[in-house]
PDB file of N, CA, C and O in Angstrom, chain B, residues numbered from 101:
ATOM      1  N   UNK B 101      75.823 150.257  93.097  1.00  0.00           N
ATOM      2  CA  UNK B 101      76.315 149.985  94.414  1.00  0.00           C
ATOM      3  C   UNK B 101      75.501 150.723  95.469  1.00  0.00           C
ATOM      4  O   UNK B 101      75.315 150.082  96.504  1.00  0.00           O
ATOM      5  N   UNK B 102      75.036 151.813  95.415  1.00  0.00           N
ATOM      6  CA  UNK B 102      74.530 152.866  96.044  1.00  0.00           C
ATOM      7  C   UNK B 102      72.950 152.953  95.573  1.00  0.00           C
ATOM      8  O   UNK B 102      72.346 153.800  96.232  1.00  0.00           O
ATOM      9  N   UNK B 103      72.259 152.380  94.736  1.00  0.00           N
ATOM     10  CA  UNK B 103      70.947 152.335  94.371  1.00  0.00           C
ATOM     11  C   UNK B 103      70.365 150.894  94.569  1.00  0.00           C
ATOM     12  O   UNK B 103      70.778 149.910  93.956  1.00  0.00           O
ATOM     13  N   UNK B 104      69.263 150.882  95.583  1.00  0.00           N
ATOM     14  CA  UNK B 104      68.921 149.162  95.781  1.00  0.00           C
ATOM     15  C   UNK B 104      67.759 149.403  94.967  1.00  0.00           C
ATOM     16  O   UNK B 104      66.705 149.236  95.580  1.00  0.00           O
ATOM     17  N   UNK B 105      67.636 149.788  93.619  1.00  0.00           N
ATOM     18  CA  UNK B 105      66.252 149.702  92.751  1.00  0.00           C
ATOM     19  C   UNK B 105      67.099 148.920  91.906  1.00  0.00           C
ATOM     20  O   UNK B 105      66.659 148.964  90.758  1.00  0.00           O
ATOM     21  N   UNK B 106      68.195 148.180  92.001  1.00  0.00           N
ATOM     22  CA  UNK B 106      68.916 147.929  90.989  1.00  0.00           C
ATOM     23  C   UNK B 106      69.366 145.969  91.691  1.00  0.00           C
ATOM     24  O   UNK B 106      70.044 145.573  92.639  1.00  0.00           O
ATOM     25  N   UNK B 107      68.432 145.146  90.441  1.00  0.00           N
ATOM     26  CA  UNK B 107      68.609 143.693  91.368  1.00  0.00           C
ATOM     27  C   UNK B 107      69.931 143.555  91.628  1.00  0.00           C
ATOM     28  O   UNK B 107      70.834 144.064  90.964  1.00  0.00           O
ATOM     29  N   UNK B 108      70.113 142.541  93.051  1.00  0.00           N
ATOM     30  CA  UNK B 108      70.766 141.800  93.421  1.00  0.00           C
ATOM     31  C   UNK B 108      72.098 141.664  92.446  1.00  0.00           C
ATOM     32  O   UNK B 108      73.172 142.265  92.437  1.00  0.00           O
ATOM     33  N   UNK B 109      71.338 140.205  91.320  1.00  0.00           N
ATOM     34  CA  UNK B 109      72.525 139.957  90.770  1.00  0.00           C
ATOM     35  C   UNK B 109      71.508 140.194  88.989  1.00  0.00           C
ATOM     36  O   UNK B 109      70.493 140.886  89.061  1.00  0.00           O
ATOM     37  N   UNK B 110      71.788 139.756  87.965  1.00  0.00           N
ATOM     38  CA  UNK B 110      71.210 140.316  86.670  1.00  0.00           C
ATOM     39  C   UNK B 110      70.984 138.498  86.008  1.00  0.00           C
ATOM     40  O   UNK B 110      71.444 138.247  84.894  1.00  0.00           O
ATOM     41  N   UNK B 111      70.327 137.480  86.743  1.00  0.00           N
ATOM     42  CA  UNK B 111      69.851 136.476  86.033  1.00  0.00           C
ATOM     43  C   UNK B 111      68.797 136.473  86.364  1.00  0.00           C
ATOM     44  O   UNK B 111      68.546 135.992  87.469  1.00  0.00           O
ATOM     45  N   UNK B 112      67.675 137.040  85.497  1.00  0.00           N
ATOM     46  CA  UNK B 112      66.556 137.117  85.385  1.00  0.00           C
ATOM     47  C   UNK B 112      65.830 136.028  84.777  1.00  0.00           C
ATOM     48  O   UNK B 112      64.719 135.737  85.220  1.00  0.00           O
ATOM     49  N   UNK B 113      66.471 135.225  83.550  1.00  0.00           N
ATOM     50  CA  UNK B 113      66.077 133.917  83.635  1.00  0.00           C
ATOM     51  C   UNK B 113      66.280 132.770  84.043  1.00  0.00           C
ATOM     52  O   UNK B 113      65.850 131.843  83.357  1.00  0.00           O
ATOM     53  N   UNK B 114      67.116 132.439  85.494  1.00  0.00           N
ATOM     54  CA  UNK B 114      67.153 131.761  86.098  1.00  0.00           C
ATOM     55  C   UNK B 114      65.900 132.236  86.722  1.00  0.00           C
ATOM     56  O   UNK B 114      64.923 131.494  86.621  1.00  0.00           O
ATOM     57  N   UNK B 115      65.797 133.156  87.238  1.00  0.00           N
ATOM     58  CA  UNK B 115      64.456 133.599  88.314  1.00  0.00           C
ATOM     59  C   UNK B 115      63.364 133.152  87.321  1.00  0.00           C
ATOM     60  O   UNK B 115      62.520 132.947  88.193  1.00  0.00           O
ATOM     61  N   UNK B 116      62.776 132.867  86.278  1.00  0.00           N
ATOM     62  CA  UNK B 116      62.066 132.797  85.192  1.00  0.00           C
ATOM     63  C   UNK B 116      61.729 131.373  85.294  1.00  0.00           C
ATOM     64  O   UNK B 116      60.548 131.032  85.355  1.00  0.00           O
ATOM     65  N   UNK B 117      62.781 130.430  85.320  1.00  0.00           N
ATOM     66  CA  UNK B 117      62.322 129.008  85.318  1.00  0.00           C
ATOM     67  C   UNK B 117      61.957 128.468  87.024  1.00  0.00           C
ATOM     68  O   UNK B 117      61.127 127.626  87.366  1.00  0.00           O
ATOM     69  N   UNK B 118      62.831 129.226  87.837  1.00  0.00           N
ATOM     70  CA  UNK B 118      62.614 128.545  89.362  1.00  0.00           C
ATOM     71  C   UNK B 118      61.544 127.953  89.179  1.00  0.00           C
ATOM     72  O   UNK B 118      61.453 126.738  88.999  1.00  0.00           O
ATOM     73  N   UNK B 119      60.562 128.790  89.206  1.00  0.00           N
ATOM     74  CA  UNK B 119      59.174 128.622  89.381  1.00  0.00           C
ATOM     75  C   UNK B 119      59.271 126.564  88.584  1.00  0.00           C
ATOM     76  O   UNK B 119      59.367 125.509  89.211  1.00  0.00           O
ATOM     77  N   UNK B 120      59.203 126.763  87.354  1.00  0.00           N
ATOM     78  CA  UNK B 120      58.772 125.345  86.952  1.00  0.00           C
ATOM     79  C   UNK B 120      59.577 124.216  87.807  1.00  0.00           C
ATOM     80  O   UNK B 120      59.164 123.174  88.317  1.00  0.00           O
ATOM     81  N   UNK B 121      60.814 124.772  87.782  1.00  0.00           N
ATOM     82  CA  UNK B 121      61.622 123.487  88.542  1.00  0.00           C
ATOM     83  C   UNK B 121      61.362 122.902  89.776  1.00  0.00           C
ATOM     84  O   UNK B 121      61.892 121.930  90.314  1.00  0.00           O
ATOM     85  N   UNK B 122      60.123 123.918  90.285  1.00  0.00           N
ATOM     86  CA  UNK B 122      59.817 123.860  91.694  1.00  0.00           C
ATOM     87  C   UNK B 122      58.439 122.801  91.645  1.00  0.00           C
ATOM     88  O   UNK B 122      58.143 121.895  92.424  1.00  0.00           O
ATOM     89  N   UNK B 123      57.751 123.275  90.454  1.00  0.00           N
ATOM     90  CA  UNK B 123      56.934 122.389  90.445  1.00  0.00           C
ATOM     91  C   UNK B 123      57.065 121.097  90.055  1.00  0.00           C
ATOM     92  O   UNK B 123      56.130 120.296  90.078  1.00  0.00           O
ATOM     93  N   UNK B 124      58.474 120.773  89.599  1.00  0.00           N
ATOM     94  CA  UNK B 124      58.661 119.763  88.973  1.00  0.00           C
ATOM     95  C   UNK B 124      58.661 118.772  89.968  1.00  0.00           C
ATOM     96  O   UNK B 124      57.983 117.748  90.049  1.00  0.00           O
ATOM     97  N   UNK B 125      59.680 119.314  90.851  1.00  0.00           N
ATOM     98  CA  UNK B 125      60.094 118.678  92.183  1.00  0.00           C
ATOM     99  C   UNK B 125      59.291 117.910  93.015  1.00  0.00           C
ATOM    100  O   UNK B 125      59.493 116.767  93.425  1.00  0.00           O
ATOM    101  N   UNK B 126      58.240 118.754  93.247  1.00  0.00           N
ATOM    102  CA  UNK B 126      56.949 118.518  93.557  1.00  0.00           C
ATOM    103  C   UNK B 126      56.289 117.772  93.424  1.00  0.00           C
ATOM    104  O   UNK B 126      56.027 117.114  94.430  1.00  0.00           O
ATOM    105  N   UNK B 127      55.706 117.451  92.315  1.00  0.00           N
ATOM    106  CA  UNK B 127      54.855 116.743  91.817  1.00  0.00           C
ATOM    107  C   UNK B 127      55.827 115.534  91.266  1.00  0.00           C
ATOM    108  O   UNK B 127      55.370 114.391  91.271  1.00  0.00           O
ATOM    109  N   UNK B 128      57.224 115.786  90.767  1.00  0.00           N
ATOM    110  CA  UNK B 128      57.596 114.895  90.644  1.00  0.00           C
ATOM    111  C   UNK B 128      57.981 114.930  88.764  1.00  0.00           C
ATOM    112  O   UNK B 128      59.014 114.679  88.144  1.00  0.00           O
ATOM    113  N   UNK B 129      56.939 115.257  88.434  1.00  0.00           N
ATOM    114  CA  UNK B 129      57.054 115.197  86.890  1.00  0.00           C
ATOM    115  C   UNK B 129      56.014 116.150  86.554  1.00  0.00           C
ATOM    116  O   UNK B 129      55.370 116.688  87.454  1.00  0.00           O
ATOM    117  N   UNK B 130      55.741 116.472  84.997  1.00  0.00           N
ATOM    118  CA  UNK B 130      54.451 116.627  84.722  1.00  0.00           C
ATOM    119  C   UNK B 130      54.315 115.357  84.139  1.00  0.00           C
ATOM    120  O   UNK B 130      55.151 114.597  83.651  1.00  0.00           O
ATOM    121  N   UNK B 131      52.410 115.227  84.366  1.00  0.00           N
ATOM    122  CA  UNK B 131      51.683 114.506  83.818  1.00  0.00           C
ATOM    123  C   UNK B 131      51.768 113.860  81.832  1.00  0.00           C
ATOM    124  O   UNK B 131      51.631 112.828  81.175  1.00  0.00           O
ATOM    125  N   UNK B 132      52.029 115.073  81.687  1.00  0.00           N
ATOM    126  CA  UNK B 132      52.236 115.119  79.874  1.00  0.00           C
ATOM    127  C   UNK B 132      52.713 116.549  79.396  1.00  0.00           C
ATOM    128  O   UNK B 132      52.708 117.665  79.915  1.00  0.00           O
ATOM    129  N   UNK B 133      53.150 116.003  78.114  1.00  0.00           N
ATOM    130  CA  UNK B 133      53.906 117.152  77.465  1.00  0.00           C
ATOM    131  C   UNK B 133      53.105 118.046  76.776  1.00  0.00           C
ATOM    132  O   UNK B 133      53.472 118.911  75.980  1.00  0.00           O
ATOM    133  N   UNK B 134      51.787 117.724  77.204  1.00  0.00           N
ATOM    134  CA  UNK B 134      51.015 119.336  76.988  1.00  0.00           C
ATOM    135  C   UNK B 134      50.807 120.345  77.650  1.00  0.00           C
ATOM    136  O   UNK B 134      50.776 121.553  77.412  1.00  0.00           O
ATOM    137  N   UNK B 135      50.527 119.083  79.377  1.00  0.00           N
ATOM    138  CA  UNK B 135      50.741 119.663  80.326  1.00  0.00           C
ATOM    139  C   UNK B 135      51.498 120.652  80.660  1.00  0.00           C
ATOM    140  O   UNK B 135      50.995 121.721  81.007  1.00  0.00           O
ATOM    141  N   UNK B 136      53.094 120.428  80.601  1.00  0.00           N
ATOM    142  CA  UNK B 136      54.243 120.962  80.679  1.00  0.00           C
ATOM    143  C   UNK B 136      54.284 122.126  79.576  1.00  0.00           C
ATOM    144  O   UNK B 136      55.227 122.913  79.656  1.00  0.00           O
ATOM    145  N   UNK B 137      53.271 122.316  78.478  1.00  0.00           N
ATOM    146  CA  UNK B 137      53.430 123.188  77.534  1.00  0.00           C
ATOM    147  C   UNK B 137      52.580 124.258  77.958  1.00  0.00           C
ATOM    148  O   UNK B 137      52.814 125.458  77.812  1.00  0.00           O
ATOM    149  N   UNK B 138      51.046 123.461  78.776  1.00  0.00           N
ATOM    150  CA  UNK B 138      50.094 124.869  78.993  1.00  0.00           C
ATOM    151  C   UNK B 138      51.189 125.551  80.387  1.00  0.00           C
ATOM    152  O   UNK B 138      51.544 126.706  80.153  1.00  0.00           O
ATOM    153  N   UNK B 139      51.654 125.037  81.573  1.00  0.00           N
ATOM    154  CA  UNK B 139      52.200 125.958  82.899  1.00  0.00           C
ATOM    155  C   UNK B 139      53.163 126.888  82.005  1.00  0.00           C
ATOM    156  O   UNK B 139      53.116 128.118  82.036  1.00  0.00           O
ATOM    157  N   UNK B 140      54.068 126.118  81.183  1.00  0.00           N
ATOM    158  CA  UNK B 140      55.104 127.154  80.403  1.00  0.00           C
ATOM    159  C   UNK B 140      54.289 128.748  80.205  1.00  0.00           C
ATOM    160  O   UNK B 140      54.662 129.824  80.673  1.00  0.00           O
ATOM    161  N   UNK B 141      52.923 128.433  79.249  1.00  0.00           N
ATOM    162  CA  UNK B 141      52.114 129.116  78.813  1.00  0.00           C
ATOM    163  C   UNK B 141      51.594 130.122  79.271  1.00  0.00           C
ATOM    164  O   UNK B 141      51.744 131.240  78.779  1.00  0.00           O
ATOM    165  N   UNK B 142      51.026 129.910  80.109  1.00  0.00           N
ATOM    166  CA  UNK B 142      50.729 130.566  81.193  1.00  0.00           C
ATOM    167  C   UNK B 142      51.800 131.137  82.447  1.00  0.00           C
ATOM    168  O   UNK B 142      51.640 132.317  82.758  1.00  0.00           O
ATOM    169  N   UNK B 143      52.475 130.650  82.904  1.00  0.00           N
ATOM    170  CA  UNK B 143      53.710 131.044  83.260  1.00  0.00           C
ATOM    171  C   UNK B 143      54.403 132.431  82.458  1.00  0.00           C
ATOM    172  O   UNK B 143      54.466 133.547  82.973  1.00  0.00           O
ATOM    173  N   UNK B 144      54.841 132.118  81.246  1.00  0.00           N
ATOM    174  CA  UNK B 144      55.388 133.257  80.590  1.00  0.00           C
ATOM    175  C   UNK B 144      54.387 134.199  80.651  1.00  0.00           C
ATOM    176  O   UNK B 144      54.705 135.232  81.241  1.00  0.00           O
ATOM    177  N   UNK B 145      53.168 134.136  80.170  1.00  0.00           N
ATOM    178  CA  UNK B 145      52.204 134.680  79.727  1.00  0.00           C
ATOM    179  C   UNK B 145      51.924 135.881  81.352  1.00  0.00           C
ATOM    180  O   UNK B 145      51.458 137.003  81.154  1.00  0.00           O
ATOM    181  N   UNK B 146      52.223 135.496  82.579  1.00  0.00           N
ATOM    182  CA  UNK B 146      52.417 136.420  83.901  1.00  0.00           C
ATOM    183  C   UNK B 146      53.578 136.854  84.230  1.00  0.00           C
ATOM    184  O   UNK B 146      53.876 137.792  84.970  1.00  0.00           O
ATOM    185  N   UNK B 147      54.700 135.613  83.228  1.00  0.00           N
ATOM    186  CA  UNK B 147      56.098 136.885  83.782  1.00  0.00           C
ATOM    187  C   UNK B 147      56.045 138.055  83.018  1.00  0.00           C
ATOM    188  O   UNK B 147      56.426 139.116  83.514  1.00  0.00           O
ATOM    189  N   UNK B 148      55.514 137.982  81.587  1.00  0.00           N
ATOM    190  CA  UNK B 148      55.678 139.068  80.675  1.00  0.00           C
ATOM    191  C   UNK B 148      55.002 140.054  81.490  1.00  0.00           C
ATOM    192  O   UNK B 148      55.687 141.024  81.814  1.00  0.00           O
ATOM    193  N   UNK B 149      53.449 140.000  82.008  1.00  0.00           N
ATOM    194  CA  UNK B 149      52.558 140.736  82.297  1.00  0.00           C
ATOM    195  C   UNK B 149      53.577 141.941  83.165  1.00  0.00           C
ATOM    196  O   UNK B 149      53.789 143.150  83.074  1.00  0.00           O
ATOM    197  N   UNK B 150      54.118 140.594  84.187  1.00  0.00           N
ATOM    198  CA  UNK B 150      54.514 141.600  86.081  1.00  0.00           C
ATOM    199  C   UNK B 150      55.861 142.123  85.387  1.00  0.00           C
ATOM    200  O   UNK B 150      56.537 142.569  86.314  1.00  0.00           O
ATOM    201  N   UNK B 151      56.403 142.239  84.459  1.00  0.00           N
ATOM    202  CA  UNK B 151      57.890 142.877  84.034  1.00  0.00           C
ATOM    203  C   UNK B 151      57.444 143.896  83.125  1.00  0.00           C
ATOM    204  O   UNK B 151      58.258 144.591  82.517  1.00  0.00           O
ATOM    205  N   UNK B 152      55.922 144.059  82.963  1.00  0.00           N
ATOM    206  CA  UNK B 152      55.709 145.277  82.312  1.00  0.00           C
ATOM    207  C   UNK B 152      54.335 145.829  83.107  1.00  0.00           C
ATOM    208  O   UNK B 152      53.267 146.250  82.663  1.00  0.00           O
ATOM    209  N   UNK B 153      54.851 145.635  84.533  1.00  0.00           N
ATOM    210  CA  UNK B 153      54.024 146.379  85.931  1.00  0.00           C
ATOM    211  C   UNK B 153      52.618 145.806  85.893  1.00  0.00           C
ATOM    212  O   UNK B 153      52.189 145.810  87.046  1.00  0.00           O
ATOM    213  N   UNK B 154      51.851 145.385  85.165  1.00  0.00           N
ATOM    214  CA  UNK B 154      50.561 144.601  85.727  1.00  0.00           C
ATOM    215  C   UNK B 154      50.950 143.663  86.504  1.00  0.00           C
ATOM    216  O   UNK B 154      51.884 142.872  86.639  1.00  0.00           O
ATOM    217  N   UNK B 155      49.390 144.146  87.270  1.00  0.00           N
ATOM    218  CA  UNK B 155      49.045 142.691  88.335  1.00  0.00           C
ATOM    219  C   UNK B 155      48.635 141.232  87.513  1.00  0.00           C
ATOM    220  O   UNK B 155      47.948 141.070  86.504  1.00  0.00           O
ATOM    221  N   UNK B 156      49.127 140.561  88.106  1.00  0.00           N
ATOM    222  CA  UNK B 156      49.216 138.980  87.949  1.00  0.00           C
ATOM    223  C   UNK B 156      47.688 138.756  87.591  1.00  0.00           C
ATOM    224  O   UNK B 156      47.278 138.424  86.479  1.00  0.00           O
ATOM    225  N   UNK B 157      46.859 139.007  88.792  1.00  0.00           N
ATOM    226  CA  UNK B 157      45.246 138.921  88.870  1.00  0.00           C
ATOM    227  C   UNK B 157      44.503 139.702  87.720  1.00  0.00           C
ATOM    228  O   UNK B 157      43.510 139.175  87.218  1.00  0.00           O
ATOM    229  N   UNK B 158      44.857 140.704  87.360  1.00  0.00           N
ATOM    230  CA  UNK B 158      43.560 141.387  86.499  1.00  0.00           C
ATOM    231  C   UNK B 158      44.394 140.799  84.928  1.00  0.00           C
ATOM    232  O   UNK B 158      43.613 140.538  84.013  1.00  0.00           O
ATOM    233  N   UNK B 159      45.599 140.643  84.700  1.00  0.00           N
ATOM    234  CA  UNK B 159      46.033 139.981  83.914  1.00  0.00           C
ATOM    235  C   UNK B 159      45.434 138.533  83.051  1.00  0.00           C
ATOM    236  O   UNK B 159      45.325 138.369  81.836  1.00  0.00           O
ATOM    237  N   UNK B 160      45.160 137.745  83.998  1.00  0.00           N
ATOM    238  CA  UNK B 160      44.536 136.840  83.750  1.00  0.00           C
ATOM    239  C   UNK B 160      42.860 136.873  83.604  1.00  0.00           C
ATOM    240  O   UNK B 160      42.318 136.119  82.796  1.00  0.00           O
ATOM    241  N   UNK B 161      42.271 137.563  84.229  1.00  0.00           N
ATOM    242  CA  UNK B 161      40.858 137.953  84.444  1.00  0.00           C
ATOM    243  C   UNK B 161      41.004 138.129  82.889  1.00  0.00           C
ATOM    244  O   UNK B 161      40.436 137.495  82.000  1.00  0.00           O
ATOM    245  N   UNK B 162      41.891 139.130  82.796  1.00  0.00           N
ATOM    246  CA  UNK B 162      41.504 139.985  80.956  1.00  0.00           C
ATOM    247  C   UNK B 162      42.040 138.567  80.387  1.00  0.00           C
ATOM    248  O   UNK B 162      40.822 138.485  80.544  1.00  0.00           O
ATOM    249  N   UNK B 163      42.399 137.794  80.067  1.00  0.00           N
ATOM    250  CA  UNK B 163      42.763 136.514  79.293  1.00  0.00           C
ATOM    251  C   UNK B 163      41.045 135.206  79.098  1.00  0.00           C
ATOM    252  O   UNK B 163      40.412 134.611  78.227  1.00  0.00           O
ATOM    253  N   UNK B 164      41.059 135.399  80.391  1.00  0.00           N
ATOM    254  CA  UNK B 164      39.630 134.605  80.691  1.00  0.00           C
ATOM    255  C   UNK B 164      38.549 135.251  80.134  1.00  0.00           C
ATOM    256  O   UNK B 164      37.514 134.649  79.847  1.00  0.00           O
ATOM    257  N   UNK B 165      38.726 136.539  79.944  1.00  0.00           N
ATOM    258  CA  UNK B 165      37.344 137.511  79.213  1.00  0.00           C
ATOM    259  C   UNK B 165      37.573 138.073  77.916  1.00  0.00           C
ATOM    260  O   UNK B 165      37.097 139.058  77.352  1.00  0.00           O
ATOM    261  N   UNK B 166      38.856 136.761  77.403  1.00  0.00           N
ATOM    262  CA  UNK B 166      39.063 136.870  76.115  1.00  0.00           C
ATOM    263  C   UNK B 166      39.855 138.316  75.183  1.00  0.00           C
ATOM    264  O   UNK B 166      39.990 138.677  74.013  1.00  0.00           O
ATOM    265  N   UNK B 167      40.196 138.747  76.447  1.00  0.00           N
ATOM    266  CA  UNK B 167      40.809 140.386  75.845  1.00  0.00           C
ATOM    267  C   UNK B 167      42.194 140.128  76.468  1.00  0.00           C
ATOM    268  O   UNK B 167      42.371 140.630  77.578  1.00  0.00           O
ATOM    269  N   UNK B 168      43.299 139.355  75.873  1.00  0.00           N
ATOM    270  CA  UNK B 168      44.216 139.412  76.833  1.00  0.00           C
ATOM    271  C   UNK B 168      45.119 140.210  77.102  1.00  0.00           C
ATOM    272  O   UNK B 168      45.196 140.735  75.991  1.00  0.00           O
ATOM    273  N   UNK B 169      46.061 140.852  77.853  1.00  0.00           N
ATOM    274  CA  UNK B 169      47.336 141.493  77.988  1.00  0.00           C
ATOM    275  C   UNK B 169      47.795 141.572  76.873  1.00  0.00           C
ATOM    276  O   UNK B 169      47.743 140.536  76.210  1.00  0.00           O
ATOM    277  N   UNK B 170      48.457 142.885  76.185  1.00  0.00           N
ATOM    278  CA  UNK B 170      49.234 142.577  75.433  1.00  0.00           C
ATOM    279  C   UNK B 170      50.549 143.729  75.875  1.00  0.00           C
ATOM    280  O   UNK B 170      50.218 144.879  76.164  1.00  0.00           O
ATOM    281  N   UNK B 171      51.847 143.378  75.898  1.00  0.00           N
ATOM    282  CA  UNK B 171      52.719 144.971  76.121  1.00  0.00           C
ATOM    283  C   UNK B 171      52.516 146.068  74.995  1.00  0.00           C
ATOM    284  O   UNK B 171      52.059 145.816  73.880  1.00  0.00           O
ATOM    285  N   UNK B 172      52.856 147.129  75.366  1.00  0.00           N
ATOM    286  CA  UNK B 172      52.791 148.213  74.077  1.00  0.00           C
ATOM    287  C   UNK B 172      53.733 147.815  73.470  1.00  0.00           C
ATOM    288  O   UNK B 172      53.888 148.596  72.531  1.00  0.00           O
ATOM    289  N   UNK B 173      54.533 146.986  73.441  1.00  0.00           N
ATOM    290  CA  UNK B 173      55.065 146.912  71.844  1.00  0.00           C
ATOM    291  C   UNK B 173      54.870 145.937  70.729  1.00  0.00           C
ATOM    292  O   UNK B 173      55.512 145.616  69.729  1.00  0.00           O
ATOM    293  N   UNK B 174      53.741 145.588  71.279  1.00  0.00           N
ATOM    294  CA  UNK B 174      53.602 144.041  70.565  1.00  0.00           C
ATOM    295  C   UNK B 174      51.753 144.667  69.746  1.00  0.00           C
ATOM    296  O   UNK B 174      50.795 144.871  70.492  1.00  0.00           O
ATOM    297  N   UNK B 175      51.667 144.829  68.418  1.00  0.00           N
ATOM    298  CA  UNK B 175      50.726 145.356  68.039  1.00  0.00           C
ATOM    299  C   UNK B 175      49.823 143.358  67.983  1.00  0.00           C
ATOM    300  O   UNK B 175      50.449 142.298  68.001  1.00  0.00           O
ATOM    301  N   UNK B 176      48.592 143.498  67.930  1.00  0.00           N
ATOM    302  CA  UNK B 176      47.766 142.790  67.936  1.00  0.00           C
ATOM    303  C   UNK B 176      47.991 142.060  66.280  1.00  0.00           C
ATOM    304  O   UNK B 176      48.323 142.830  65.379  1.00  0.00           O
ATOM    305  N   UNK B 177      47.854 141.029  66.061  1.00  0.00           N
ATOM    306  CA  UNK B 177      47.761 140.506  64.688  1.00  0.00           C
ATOM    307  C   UNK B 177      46.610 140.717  64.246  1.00  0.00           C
ATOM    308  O   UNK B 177      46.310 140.358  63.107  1.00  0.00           O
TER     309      UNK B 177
END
């Protein structure tokens, strides 16, 4: 009540999909259901990043240069 470091309300995956539904709207549809599989992809792949404090930008840079993000708890296969 007294701490605003503390969200609003606690649906974090509603906040998680906005994003797609917005694009859906938009565009109307996706194109194809691979389509709709890579934004998922990528999508998760920056919410995970920014909920464990990386930037969005160097996040992806390291994905594109083949070294991607990983959180510390997730050991590499």
């Amino acid at each position: 009540m007294y701490s605003f470091t503390v969200p609003f309300d606690n649906n974090q995956a509603e906040r998680d999909i906005r994003m797609m539904k917005v694009k859906q709207k938009v565009s109307g549809c996706f194109r194809s259901a691979d389509g709709a599989d890579l934004f998922c992809q990528i999508r998760g792949y920056i919410s995970t990043a920014r909920k464990n404090g990386q930037p969005a930008l160097d996040v992806l840079h390291l994905a594109l240069a083949g070294t991607p993000y990983l959180p510390s708890f997730v050991s590499p296969a």
